[in-house]
N, C-alpha and C positions, 0 to 999 in steps of 0.2 A: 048871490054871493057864494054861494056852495059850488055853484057851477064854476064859476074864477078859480075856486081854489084848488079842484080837481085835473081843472087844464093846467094850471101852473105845474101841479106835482108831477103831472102827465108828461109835461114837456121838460121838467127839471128831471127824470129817471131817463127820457134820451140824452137828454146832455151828459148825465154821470154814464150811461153804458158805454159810451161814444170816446167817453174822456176811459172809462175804465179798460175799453178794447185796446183803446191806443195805448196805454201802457203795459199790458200781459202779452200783447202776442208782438213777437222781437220784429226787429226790424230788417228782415232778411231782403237782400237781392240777388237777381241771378244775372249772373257774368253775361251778357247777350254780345260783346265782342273784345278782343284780345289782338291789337294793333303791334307790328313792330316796325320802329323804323332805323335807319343805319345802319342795318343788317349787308354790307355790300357783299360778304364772302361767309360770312357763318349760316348755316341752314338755319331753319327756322325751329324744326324739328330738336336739334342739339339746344337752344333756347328754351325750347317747351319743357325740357328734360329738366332746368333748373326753375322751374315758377312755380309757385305754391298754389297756383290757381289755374284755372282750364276755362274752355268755353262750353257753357252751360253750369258751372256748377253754380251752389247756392252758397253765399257768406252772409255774414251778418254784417252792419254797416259799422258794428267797432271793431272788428276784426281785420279791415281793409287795412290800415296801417302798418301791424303786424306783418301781415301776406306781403306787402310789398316791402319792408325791410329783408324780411328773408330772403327772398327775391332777387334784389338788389344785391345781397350777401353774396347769396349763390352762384351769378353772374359774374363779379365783381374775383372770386376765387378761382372760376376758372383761368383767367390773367389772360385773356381777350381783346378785352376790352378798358380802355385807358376811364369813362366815363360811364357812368348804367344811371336813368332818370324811370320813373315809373311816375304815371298819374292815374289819377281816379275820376272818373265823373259819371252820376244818375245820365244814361241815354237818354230812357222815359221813367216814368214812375215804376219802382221796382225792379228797377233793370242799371246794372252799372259796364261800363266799357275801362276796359285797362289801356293804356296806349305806353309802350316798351322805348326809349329815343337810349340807344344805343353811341358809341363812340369806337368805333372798332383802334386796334393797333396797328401797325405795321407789323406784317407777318411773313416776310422775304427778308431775310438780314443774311448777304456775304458777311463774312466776319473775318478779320483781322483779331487775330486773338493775342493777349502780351500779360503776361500775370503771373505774379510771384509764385516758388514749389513751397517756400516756409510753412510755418503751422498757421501764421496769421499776419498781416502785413505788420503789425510795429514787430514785431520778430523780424523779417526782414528789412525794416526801414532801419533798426537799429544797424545793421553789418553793409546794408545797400551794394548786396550782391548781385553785379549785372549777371554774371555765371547762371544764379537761378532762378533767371526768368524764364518763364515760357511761353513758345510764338509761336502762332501758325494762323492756317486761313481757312476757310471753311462754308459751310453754307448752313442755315438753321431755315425752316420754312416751317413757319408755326398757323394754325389753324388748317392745315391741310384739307381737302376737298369739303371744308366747311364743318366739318366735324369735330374741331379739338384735336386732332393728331397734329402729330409732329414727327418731322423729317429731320434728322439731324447728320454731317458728315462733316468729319476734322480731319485736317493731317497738321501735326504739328513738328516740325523736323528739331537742331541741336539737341542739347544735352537731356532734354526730355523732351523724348521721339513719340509720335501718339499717333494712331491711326486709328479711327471710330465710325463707324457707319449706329445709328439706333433711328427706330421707329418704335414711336409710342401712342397708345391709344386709338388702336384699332377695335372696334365694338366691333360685337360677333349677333347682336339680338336688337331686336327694332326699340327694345326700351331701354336700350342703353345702359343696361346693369353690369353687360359684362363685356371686359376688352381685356385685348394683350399688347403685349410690346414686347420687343427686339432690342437685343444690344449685344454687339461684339466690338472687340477694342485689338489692341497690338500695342505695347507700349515697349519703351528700353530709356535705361538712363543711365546716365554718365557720373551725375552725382548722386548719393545716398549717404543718408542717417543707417550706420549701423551697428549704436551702441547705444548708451546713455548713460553718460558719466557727472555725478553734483547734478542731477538733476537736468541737464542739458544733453539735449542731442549731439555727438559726433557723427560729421561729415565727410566721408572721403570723394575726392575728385580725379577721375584716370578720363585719359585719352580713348578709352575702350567701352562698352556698357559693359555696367556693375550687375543690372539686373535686365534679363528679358521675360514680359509676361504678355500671357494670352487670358482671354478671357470671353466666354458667351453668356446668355444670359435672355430668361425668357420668362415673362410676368406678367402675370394673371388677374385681373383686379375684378371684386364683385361689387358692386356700390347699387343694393337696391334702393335706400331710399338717400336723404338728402347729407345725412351726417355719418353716416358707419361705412365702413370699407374695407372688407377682406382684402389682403395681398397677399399670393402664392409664387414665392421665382425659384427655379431652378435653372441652376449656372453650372461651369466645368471652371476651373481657374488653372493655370500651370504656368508658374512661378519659377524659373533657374538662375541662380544665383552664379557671379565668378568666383573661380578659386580662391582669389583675391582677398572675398569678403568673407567666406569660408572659413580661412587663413585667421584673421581680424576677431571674428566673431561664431563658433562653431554653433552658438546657437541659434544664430539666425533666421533656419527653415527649419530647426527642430536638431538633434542631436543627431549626428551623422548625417544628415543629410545636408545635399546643395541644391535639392531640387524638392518645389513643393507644389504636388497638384492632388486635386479629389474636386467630387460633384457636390453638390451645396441643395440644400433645403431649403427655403425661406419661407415663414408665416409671420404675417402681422397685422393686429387688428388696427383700425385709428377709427378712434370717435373724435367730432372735430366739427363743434358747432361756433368756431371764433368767424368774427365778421372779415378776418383777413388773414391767407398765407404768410404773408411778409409784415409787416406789424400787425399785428391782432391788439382790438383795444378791449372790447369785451369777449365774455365765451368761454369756454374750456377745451381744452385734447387730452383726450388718453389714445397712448399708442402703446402696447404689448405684445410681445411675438419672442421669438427664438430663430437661430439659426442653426442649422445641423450643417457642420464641414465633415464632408465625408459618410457616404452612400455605400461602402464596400463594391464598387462598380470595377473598380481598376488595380492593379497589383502593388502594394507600398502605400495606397493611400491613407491621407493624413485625416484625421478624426479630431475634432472637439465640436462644442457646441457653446452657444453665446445664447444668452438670457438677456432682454432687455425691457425695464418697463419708464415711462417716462409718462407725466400728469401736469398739467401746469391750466390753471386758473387767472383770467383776467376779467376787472368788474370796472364798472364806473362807480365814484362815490360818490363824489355831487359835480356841479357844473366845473368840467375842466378837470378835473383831478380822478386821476385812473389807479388803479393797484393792478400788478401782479405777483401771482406764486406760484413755485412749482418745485415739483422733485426729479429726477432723473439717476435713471440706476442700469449699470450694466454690469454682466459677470459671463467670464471666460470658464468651460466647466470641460479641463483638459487634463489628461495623467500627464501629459508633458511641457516642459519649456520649449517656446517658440516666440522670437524675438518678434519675428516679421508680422505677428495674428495679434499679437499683445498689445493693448492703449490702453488707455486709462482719462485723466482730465489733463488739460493742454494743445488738444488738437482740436474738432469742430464743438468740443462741448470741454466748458474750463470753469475755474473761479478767477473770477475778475479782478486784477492785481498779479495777477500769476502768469501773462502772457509771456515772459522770456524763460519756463521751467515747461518743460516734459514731465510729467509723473505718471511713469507707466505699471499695471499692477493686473490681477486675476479679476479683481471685483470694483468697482469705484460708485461714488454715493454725490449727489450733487443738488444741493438745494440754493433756488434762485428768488429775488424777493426785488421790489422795485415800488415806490409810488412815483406818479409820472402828471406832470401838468401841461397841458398845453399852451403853451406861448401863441403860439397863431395857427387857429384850426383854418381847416382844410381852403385853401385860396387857388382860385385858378384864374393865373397872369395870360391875357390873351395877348400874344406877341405878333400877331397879321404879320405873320412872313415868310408862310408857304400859300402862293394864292392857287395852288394847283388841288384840284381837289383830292384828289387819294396822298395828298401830303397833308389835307385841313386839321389831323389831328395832334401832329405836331404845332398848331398853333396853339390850342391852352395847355398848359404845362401847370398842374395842380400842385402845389406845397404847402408841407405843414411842417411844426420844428414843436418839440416836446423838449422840457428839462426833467432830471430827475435824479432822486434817492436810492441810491439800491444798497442791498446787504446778501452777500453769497457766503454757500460753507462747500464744503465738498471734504473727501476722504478716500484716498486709494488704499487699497490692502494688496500686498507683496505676499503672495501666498508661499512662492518659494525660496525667498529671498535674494533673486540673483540679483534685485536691483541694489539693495545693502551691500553686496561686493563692490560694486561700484562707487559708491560713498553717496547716496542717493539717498538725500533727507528726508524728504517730501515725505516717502511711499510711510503707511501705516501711521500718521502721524498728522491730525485736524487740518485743513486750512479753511482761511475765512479773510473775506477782505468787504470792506462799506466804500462808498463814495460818490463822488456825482455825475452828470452824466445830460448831452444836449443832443438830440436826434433830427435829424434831417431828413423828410420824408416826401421822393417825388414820383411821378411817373415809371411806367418799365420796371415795375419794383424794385427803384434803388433807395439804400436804407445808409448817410452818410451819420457817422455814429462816433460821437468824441467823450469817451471816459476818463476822470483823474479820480485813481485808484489807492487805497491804505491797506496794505495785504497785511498777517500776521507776523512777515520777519520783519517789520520796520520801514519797510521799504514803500516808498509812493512814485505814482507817473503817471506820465498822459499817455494813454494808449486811442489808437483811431481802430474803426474797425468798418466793414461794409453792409452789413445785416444789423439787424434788431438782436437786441440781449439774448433773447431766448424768445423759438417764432415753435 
């Protein structure tokens, strides 16, 4: 009897050590292979550079989820690729395989270019001004020799003339931390904003160009790891104004002058772990930096310096229902008035409700808020009607549409007051508009976007726009 009892306890201490190993020591596996498929023109190399995982390392097996949303993020940012799929699965025991099914883009686009000069399309939709459109043709070849570069060339001829050759993202180091780009331009126009009167832009239109500008430009980006990214550019700008507008407006390029050029500084940080460029649903950005106009390099040249910090915050709260918020602040830090350098809220960053007002100023302040529900997450309609294979990706065509709540404030300061000569209300003085808002969200990054806006002077409207609220 005593012997029974001793085999029992004998044999019941293997089972608890058996049962107690398997619970203390984690469940690691090692990556033993990393598949990519779809890859028809991207290296493989430029891919590895975005995955949170390599071959050979060690993860843990709750961890793998994680690793491949990042992943996927990563991919998905670089604007590549229209689809990014990641799977997981034990090869043998101990050992897990990633396998990468990629969707690449169309990366060769002649282009036909046709697009409004306004501050934003219901600004133009309201006047439906053929005069200021803009057109031209051009070539864009994106993912170049498999890398992420990009080859870009515009000529756009009438009333805004454009001539642009830019090359971007060329890396200089096998890990891909550091690259540069190129950009030179030639542009001249016929029509220009060279006032601002009640709050609105004045226009003039001659048979002649009002302005001819030149411009170089060359940038430097350090992105060692997944989310932070130095930018360093130095540019030359030279800006001549006609007599014309000189005449109209002396302040234009600054008091006496009719001509404005100087070399430029550029720093800017961006942190930026949102799951997407172009609608971001969850994540954060912080982007901070400054710009120096004017290096004392050339004789006359024009001096200030621009301050900018911008934050913005997106979460999920529960199934379907997203929030965002953010702030956005910029300031002009210049001993003189200069029409042509001067913005404020109105142009690529505004208060919603405010689309047909310019309020231009030294410092401006802009706070962005939104809850956002999805109506129909992410669907991809397979339309079978390119049967040719380097056209298969134009067959699924992903779409999602969001509704939503939003509330903005924003605040310009007119440091000198030239805008209050002009009877310009806005400047020094709160705005803030609420209202709702339906998003349309597909391939190619287009962002088709219908807000009806209650701003503070009374006033309401439907304004369309082509981007997400604030990205």
């Amino acid at each position: 009897m005593l012997k029974c009892v001793f085999s029992f306890i004998f044999c019941l201490s293997l089972f608890l050590k058996d049962s107690w190993a398997a619970t203390v020591i984690p469940d690691s596996l090692i990556v033993s292979g990393v598949i990519i498929e779809g890859n028809y023109v991207t290296s493989e190399k430029f891919i590895f550079r975005e995955l949170t995982f390599s071959l050979n390392d060690t993860v843990h097996s709750n961890e793998i989820e994680d690793l491949k949303r990042t992943s996927i993020n990563n991919l998905v940012k670089t604007s590549l690729f229209n689809f990014v799929e990641i799977d997981a699965a034990e090869s043998l025991p101990g050992f897990v395989k990633f396998t990468i099914k990629l969707t690449e883009r169309w990366y060769i686009w002649p282009t036909g270019y046709l697009n409004h000069t306004d501050r934003n399309f219901s600004e133009w939709w309201r006047t439906k001004d053929l005069s200021k459109l803009e057109y031209g043709v051009g070539i864009k070849i994106n993912n170049l020799r498999g890398m992420g570069e990009t080859l870009l060339l515009n000529f756009r001829p009438g009333n805004f003339t454009r001539y642009e050759m830019e090359y971007r993202g060329l890396f200089l180091d096998k890990a891909k931390c550091h690259s540069l780009s190129f950009l030179t331009s030639w542009s001249a126009k016929k029509i220009l904003p060279y006032v601002i009167e009640s709050d609105k832009q004045v226009t003039l239109k001659e048979n002649s160009y009002l302005i001819k500008s030149f411009m170089v430009n060359v940038h430097y980006k350090y992105r060692k790891g997944y989310f932070n990214t130095h930018n360093i550019e130095l540019g030359y700008s030279d800006d001549r104004i006609a007599d014309t507008i000189y005449t109209l407006n002396p302040y234009y390029a600054g008091s006496g002058r009719n001509r404005l050029s100087y070399f430029n500084l550029k720093y800017e940080f961006r942190r930026d772990n949102r799951d997407s460029h172009i609608y971001p649903k969850t994540g954060h950005l912080l982007v901070a930096g400054f710009n120096r106009k004017g290096l004392n390099m050339v004789h006359g040249e024009y001096n200030s310096t621009d301050i900018f910090v911008q934050f913005y915050i997106y979460k999920k709260v529960i199934k379907r229902f997203y929030v965002a918020t953010g702030l956005w602040y910029h300031s002009v830090l210049d001993d003189e008035y200069v029409f042509s350098t001067t913005t404020g809220l109105g142009y690529l960053d505004l208060v919603r409700g405010y689309e047909y007002y310019a309020v231009n100023g030294d410092n401006a302040f802009l706070f962005k808020s939104l809850v956002k529900y999805e109506i129909l997450p992410m669907k991809v309609i397979n339309m079978k009607i390119w049967p040719i294979r380097n056209l298969h990706q134009f067959n699924r065509v992903p779409v999602e549409i969001y509704s939503n709540l939003f509330f903005d404030a924003g605040y310009v300061n007119d440091r000198y007051g030239m805008y209050k000569n002009y009877n310009s209300t806005l400047v020094n003085k709160m705005m803030y508009s609420f209202g709702m808002g339906i998003d349309f969200v597909t391939y190619y990054d287009k962002v088709f976007r219908v807000d009806y806006s209650f701003n503070a002077l009374g006033e309401r409207g439907l304004f369309i726009h082509w981007k997400a609220a604030f990205r």
